[in-house]
C-alpha positions, -999 to 999 in steps of 0.1 A, spaced: 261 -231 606 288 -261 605 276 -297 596 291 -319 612 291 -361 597 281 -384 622 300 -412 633 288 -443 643 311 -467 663 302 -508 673 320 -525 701 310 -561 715 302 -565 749 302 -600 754 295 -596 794 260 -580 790 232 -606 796 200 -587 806 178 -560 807 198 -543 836 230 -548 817 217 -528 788 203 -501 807 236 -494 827 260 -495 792 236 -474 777 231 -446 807 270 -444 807 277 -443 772 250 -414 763 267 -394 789 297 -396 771 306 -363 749 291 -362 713 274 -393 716 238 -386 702 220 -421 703 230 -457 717 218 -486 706 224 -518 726 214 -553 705 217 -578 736 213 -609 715 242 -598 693 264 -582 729 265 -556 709 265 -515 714 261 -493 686 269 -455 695 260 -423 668 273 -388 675 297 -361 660 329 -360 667 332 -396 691 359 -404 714 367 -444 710 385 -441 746 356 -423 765 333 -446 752 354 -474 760 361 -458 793 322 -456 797 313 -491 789 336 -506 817 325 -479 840 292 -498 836 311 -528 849 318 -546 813 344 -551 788 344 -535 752 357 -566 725 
């Protein structure tokens, strides 16, 4: 069986502002390939995402397809 390392990636999201706004950014970014957990600190606007092998783009990609901008 192959181990993989997991990655953990942090982007700022300085549009998020409530409860809602974490729940969409982190129901878009967990569908995104090889992301494993999300973490969404809305104090800090920021998003933490774990996983194997994770796409910068598609998570990018996935955060304004919740309707916000990645710092």
């Amino acid at each position: 069986m192959e181990r993989h390392e997991k990655d953990t990636l942090l982007y700022l999201v300085p549009g998020m502002h409530c409860g809602h706004c974490v729940a969409a950014v982190t129901e878009e970014v967990s569908a995104v390939p090889g992301v494993e957990s999300v973490t969404v600190d809305l104090e800090a606007k920021r998003v933490e995402a774990t996983g194997t092998a994770l796409d910068d783009a598609a998570i990018r990609a996935a955060i304004e397809e919740a309707g916000y901008e990645a710092a």
